[in-house]
N, C-alpha and C positions, 0 to 999 in steps of 0.2 A: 504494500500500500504506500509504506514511502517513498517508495519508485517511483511509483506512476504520479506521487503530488511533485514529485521533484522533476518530472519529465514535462508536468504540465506547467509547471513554471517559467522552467527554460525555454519553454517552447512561446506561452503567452506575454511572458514578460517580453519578450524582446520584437514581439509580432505588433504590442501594442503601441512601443517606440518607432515601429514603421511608422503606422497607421496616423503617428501624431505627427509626424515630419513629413508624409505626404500631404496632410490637411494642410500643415505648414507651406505649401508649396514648394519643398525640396526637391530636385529635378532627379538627384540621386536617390532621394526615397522612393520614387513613384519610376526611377529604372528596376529599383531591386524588390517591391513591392510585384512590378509584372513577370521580373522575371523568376522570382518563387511562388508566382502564382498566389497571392496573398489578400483574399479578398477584402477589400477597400470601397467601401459604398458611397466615398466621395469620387472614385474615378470611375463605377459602374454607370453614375449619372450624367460625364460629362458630356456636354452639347446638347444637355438638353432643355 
């Protein structure tokens, strides 16, 4: 069980530092946000 909390951390925590630096408009968060595939519901919506 402490695996799995400790897997989900390293994984969310640092997903969530994307997600604030794409919002940020980071051109480099939102190249590594696409290219780990990292859903982001501020770039799903653009142009629209």
């Amino acid at each position: 069980l402490a695996a799995q909390k400790l897997a989900r951390v390293l994984t969310n925590d640092p997903g969530m530092g994307v997600i604030r630096h794409v919002d940020a408009g980071y051109d480099l968060a939102i190249d590594v946000a696409r290219e780990k595939h990292v859903h982001v519901p501020m770039l799903d919506t653009e142009g629209e």
